[in-house]
Biotite code that builds the C-alpha atoms (Angstrom):
import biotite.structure as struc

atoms = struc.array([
    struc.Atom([139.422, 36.718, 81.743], chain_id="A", res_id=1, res_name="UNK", atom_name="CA", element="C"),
    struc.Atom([140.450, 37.131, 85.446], chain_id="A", res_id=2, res_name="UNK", atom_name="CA", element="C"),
    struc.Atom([143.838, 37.079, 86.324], chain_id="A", res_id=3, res_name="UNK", atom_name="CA", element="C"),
    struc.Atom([144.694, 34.572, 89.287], chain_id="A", res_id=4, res_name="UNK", atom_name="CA", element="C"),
    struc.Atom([146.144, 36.496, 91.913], chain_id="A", res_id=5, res_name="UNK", atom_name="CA", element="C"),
    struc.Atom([148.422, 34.983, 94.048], chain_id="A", res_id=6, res_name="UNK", atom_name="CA", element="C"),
    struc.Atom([149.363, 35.307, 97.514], chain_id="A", res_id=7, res_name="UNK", atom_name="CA", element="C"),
    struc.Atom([153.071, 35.861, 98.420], chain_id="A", res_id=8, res_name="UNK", atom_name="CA", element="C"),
    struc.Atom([153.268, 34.762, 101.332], chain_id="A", res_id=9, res_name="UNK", atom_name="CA", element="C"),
    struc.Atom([151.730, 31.912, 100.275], chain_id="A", res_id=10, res_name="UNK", atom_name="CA", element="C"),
    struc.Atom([154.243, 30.956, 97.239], chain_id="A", res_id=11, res_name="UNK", atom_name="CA", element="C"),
    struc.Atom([157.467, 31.695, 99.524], chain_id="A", res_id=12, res_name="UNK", atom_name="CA", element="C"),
    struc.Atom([155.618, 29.114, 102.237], chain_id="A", res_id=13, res_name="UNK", atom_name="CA", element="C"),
    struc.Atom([155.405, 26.870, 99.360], chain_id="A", res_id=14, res_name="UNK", atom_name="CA", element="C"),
    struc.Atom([158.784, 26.825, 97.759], chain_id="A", res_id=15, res_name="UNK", atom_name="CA", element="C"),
    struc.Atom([160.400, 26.647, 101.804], chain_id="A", res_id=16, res_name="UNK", atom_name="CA", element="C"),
    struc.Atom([158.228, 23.361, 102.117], chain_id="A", res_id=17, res_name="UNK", atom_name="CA", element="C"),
    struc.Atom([159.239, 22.048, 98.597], chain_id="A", res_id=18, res_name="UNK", atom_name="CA", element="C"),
    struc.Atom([162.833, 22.596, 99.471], chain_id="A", res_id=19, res_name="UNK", atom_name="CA", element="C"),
    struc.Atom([162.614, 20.813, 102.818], chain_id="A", res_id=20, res_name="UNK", atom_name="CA", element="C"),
    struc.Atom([161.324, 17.995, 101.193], chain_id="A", res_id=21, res_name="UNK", atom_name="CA", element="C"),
    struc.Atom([164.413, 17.793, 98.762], chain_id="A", res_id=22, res_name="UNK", atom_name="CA", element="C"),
    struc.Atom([167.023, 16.960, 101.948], chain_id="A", res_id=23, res_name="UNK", atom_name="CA", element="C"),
    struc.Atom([165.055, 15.058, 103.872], chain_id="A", res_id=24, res_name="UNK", atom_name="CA", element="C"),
    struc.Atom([166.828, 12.494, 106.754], chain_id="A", res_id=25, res_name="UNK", atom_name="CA", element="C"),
    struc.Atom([169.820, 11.488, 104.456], chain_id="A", res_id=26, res_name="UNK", atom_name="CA", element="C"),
    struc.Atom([170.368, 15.179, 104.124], chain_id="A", res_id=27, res_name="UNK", atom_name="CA", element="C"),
    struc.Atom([170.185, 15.552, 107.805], chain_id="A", res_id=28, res_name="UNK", atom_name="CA", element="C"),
    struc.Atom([172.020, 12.687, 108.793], chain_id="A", res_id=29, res_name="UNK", atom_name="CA", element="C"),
    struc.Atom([174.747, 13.694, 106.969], chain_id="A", res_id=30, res_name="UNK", atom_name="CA", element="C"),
    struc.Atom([175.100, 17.505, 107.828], chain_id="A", res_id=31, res_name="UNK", atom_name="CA", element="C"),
    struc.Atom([174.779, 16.337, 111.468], chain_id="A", res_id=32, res_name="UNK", atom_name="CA", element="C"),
    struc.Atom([177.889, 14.136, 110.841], chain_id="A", res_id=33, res_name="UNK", atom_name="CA", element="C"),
    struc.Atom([180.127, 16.982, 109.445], chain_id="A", res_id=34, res_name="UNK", atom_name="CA", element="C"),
    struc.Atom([178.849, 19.014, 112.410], chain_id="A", res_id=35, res_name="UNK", atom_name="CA", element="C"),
    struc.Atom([179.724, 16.288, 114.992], chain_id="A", res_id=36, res_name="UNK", atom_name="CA", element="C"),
    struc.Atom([183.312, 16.302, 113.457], chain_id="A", res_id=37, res_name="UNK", atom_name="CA", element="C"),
    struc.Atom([183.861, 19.644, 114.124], chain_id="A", res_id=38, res_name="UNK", atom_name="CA", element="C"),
    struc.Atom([182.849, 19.631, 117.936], chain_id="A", res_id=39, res_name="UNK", atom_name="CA", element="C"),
    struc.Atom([186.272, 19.953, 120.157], chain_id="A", res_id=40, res_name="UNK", atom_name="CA", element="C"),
    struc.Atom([185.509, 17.755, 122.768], chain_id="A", res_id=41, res_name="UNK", atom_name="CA", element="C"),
    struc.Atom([186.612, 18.474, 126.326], chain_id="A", res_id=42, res_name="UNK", atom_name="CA", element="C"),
    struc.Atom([189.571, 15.993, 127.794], chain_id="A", res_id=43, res_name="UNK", atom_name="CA", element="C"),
    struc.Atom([188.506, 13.944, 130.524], chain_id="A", res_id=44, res_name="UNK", atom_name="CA", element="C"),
    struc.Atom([190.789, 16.128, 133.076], chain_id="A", res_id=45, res_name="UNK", atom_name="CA", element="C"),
    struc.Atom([188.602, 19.144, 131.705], chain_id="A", res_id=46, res_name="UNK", atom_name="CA", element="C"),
    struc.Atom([185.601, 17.340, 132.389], chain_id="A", res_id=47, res_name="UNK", atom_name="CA", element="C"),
    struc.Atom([186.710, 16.903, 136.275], chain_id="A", res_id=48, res_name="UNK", atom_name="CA", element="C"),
    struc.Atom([188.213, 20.183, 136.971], chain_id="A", res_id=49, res_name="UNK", atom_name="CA", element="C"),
    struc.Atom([184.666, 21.878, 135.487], chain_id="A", res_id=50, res_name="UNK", atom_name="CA", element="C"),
    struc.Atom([182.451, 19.346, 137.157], chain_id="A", res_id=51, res_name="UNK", atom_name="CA", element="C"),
    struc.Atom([184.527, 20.436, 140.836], chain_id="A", res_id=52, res_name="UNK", atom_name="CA", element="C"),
    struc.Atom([184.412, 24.319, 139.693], chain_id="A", res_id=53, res_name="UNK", atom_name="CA", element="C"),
    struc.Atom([181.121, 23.817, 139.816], chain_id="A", res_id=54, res_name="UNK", atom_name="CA", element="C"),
    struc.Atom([179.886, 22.380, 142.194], chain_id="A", res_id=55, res_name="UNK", atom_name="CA", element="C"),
    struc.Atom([182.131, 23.832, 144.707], chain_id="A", res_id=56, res_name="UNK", atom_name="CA", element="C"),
    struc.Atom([179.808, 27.293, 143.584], chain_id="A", res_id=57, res_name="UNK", atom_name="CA", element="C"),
    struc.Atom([176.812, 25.633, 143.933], chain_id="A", res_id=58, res_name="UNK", atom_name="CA", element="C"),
    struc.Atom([177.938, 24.543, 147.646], chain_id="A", res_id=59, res_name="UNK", atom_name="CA", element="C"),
    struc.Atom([179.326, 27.980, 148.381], chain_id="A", res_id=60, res_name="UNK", atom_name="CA", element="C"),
    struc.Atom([175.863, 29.555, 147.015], chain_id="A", res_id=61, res_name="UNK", atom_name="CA", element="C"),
    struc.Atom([174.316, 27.072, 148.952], chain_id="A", res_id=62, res_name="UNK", atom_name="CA", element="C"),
    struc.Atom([175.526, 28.400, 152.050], chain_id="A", res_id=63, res_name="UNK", atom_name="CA", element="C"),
    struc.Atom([175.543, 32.133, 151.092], chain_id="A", res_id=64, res_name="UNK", atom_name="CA", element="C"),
    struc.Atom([171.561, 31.562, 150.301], chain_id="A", res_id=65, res_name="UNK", atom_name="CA", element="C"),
    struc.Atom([171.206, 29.520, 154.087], chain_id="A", res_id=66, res_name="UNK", atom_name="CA", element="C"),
    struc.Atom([173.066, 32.881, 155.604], chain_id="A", res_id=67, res_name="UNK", atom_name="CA", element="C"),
    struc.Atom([170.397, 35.402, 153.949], chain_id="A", res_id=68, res_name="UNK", atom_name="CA", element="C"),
    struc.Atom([167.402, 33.222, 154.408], chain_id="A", res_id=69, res_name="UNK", atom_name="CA", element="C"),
    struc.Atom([168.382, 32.466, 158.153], chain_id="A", res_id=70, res_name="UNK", atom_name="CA", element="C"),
    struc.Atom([169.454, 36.104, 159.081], chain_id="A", res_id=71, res_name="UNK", atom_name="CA", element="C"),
    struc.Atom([165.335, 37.635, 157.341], chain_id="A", res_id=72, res_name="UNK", atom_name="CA", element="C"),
    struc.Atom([163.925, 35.076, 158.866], chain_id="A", res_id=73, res_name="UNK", atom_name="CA", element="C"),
    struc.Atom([165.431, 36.548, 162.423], chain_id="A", res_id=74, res_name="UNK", atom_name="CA", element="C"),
    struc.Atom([164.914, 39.814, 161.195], chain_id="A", res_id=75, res_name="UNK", atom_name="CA", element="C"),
    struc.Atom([160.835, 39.023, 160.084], chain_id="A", res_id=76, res_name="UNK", atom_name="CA", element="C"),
    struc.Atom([160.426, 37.288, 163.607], chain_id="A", res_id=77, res_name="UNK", atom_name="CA", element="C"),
    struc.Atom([161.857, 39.979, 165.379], chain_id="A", res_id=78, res_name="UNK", atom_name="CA", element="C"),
    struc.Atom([159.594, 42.090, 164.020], chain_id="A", res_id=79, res_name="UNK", atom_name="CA", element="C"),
    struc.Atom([156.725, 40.511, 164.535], chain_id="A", res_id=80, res_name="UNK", atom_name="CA", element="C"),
    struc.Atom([157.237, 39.414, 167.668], chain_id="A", res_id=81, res_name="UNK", atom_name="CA", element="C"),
    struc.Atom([157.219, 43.300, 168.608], chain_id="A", res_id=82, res_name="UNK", atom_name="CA", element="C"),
    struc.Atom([153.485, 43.423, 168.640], chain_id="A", res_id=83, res_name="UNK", atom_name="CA", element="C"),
    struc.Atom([153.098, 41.062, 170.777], chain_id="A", res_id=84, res_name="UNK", atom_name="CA", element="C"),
])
C-alpha cells in the first residue's frame, strides 16, 4: 500500500483557516472592544494645540518650499537666458 504523503505547508494552511473559523465576528467584536478600552484618548485642549502645531509647519514649509522653488526658477532662467 502507498503511504499518503502530505504536504506541510498545506496542513499548517489548513489548521490557520480552521482556527479562524472558530472566532469568527463575535470573537472580533469583542477583542476590538477590550482594545478600544485601552486607547488613551487625547483631551480636547490636546487636540487644538496639535491641530495648530501643525499646521503652523505646514504653513512655514509652505513658504520655505515657495523660497526654493522661486529662487531655481531665477537661477534656471538666468541660465538660459544666457544663450540667448
Amino acid at each position: 500500500m502507498a503511504k499518503k504523503e502530505t504536504d506541510p505547508k498545506a496542513a499548517k494552511a489548513a489548521a490557520k483557516a480552521e482556527k479562524a473559523k472558530k472566532g469568527g465576528l463575535k470573537k472580533y467584536l469583542k477583542d476590538l472592544k477590550s482594545e478600544l478600552k485601552k486607547v488613551v484618548w487625547p483631551s480636547r485642549k490636546q487636540v487644538i494645540n496639535n491641530s495648530g502645531v501643525v499646521i503652523t509647519v505646514m504653513g512655514i514649509m509652505g513658504l520655505f518650499l515657495f523660497a526654493i522653488d522661486t529662487g531655481l526658477a531665477a537661477v534656471i532662467k538666468a541660465v538660459l537666458s544666457i544663450g540667448s
